[in-house]
N, C-alpha and C positions, 0 to 999 in steps of 0.2 A: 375433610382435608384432601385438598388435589394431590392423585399422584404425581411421585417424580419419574419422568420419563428413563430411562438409561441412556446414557451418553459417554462419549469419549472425549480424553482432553487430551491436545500433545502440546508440546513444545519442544522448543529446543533443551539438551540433556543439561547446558549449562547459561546462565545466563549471568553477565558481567557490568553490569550498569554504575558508570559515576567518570568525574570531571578528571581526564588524565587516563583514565582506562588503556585507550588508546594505545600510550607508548610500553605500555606491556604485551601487545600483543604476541611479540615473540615467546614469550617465558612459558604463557596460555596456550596455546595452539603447536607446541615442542613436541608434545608427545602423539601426536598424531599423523607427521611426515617432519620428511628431511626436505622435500622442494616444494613448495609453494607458487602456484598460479593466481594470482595477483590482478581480479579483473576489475578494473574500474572505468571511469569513463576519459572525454579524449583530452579536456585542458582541466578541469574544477581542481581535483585533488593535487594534480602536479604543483597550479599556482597559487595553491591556498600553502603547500608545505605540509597538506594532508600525508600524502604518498610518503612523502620522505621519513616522516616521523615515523610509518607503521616499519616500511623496509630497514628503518634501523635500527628496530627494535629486533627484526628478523637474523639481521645479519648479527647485535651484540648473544643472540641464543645459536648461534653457529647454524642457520639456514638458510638454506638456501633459496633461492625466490627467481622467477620469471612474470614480466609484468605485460598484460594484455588491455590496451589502452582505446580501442577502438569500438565502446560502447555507446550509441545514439539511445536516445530517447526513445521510447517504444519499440525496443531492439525485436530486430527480426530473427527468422527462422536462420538465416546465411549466417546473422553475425554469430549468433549461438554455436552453427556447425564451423565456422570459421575460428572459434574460441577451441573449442575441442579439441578439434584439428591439432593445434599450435601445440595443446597441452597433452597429447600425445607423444606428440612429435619432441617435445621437449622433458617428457617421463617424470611429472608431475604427479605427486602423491597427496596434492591436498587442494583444495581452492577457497581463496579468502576474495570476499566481494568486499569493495572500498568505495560505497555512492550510493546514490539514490536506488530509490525502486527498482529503476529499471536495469541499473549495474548488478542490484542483488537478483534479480529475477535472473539476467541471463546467467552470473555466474552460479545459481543454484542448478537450472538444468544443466549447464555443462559438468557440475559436479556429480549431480544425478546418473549421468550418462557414462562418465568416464572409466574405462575399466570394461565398458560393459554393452556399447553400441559406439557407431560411428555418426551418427547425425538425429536430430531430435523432431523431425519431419514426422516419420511413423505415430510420432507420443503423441504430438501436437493432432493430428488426424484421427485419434482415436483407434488405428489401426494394433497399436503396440501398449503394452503396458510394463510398469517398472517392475520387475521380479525381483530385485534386492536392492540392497544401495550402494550407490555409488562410492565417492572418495570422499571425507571427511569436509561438510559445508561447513566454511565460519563467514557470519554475518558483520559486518561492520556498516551499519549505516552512518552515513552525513548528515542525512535530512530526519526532519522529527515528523515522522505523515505516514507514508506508502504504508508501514507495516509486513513488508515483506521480511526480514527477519524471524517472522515469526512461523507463515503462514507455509503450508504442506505444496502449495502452489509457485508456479513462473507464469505470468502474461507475458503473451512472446505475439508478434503481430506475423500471419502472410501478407505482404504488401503485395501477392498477387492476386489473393482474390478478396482484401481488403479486410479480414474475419483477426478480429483481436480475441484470444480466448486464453484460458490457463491452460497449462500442461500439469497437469496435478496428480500426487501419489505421496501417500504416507514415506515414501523412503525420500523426499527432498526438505524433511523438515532438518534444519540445520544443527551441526553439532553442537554448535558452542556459538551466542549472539553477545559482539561485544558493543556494549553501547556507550558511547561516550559525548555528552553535551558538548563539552568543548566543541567536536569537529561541526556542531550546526554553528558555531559565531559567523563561521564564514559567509553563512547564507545571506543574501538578500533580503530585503524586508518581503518583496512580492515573493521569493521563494519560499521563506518564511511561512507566510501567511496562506500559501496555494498550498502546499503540504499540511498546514495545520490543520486544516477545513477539511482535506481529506480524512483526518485523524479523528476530526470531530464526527463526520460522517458516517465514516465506520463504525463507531463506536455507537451510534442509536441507531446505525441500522443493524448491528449486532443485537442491542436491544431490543429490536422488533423484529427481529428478524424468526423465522418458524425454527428452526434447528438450536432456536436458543438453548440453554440449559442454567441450573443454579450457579453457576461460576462463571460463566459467561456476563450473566446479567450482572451480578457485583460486580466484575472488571468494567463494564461497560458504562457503568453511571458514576463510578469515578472515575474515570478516563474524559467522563461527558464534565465532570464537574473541573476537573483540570484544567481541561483545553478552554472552556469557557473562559474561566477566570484570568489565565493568563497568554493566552495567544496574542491578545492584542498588546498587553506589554511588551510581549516577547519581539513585534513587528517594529512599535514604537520606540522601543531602546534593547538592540540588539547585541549588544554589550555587557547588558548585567548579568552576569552567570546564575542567581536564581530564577529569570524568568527564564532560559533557555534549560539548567536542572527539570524545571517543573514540565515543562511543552515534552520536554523530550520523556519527560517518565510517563504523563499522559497519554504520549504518543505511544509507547510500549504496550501500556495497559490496554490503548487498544485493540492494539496488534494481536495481544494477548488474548480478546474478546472476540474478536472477529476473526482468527485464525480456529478457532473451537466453535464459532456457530454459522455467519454466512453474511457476505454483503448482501444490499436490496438492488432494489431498481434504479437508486441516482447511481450508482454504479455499472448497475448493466446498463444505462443509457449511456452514461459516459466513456464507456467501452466505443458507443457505434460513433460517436461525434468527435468524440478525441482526437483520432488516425484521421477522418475525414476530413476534419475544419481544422486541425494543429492546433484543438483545444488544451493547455496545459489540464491534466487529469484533473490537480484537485480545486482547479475554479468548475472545471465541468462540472465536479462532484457538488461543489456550493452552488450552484447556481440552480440547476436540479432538485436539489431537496427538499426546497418547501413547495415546488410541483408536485414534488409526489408523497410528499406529506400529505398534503391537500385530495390528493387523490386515495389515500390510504384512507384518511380520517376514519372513514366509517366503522372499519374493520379493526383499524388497529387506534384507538381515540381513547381510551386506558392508559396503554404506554404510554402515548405522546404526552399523554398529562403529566403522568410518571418522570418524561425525561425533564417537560417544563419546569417543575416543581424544584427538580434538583439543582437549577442553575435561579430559583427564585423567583419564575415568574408565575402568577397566580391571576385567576379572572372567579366570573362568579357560576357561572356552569363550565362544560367541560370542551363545549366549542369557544367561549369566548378564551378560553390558558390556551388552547389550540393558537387560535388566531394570532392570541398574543407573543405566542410563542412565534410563529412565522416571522411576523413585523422582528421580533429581536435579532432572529437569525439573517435575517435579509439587514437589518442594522448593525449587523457585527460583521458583513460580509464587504460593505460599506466603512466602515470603522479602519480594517485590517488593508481597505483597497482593492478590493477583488471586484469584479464582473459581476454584475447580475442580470444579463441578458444574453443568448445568443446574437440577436443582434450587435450587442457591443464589440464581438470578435469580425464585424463584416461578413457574417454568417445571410445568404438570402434565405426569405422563409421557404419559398418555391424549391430552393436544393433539398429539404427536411424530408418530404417521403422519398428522393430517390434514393436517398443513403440509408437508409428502414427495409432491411432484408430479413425474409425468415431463417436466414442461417446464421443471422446477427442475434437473433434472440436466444440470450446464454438462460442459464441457469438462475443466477440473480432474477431476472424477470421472468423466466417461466413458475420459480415458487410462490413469487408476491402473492400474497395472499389473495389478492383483485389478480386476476389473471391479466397479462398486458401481453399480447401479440403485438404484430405489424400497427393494425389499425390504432390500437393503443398508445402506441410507442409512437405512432406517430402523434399523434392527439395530443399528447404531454409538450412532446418538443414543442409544438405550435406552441402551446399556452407560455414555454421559456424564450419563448421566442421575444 
């Protein structure tokens, strides 16, 4: 009998998941400040009537709230310390993220920080670390994908010297993650469907991933068996409130899996080509994976069997369920509408090693079990190319 390794699991202390959540958010989040910093991004939630519903849940629990609206995609180091800043200046006791990944990422470092530093440059540089925690994080995603809700991590980009990486510390994992289906209806199908694949991704590369552990792996092959089964509903009729329930709980459980063991390599690649070529993250992350599936096989060609099996596909040795597995995923990537080539984004092959820097090779790629440096990394992208 193999032993079990020791491991740690966090998560957030409270977790609030279902259809309507949402407009409770005031009642939930009361006993932790009286003002609220409110950071989401710069039109989605305003015109969807996301915003409105959570602030007036805020204001019927008598808080008070400040909203900071100026989060891009792949938020920078500026806009992080430019969020802080305001919510300093404005004597904010608590911070609620309201969007995507990238809205939860930056308002988790500013919540991290607040109280406690002036800007998140030092974190991000490795120079400084978190000594305690910050002001109470509450999570509210829109999208059912990134997973950052869940995770002890912020991806925060320098756009000066081009280096997307996490800022990460046991004290950014969030108080209380309210999850609510309702706020994905608003999504897009292609929103929908880019986020989902990230969801899905995570989740077997959580499965294969080395830092796994026993609770990791249960989350991660029903999160794998979730997202399969109804992502593609959830693109094709984004309306029916149980395909968007089930995406969005899958999405959780992944969160939940790969916040406790580690993304792979379609991830750390997706890191270097995302900010470079304005790949949306989670086509990057689809398009990537049955690369480096393929490149893994050998090492890791067990699990992959493992995850095929769960979603039902079976062959008669353990490379043909492999293969057949790829073909499915490259079919469901197809299915949902998503990119399967670098090229498709007007991406030249010829730009591919000058963006392949050794100081782009994070974590995710330095554990892969097949070691992948520069030359590696680039060698993949060619093949997605």
């Amino acid at each position: 009998m193999e032993a079990v390794r020791p491991f740690v699991f966090r998560l957030p202390r409270e977790i609030y998941f279902g259809w309507g959540k949402g407009t409770e958010t005031g009642e939930l989040v009361k006993p932790f400040g009286k003002r609220a910093f409110v950071v989401t991004g710069k039109r989605a939630t305003r015109e969807t009537g996301i915003l409105e519903m959570v602030t007036s849940s805020l204001k019927q629990a008598g808080l008070e709230w400040v909203v900071f609206d100026q989060v891009e995609p792949e938020p920078s180091l500026e806009i992080v310390d430019a969020g802080l800043h305001k919510a300093y200046q404005e004597r904010c006791d608590l911070v609620l993220s309201l969007g995507g990944g990238s809205v939860l990422d930056c308002g988790k470092a500013i919540a991290g920080l607040l109280g406690q530093d002036e800007s998140v440059v030092p974190y991000f540089d490795g120079v400084k670390q978190l000594e305690k925690p910050g002001v109470p994080w509450v999570a509210l995603p829109t999208t059912a994908g990134t997973g950052s809700e869940m995770t002890n991590n912020a991806v925060l980009t320098n756009y000066h010297t081009g280096v997307k990486k996490s800022f990460r510390s046991p004290y950014l994992v969030a108080r209380m993650a309210i999850i609510d289906p309702q706020f994905t209806v608003f999504l897009s199908a292609r929103v929908t469907a880019s986020s989902g694949i990230d969801a899905l991704v995570q989740a077997i590369e959580a499965f294969t991933s080395p830092r796994t552990n026993p609770v990791s792996e249960l989350l991660a092959l029903e999160a794998i068996r979730l997202i399969w089964q109804f992502l593609p509903r959830a693109v094709a009729q984004g309306n029916e409130r149980q395909f968007r329930e089930q995406v969005a709980k899958g999405s959780m459980i992944s969160a939940m899996a790969f916040a406790n063991a580690s993304s792979g390599p379609a991830h750390g690649l997706s890191h270097i080509i995302g900010p470079a070529f304005g790949i949306p993250h989670g086509e990057a992350c689809g398009l990537l994976f049955p690369i480096t599936m393929r490149f893994n096989k050998a090492v890791l060609g067990e699990k992959y069997v493992t995850v095929a099996r769960a979603v039902g596909i079976e062959g008669k040795s353990q490379g043909e369920v492999i293969d057949n597995f790829e073909r499915s995923f490259r079919d469901l990537l197809e299915t949902i509408g998503l990119r399967t080539r670098l090229r498709d984004f007007g991406v030249k092959k010829e730009m591919l090693r000058e963006v392949v820097r050794e100081e782009l090779i994070q974590r995710s790629l330095r554990e892969n079990p097949r070691p992948i440096g520069v030359n590696e990394a680039v060698e993949l992208l060619y093949e997605a190319w």
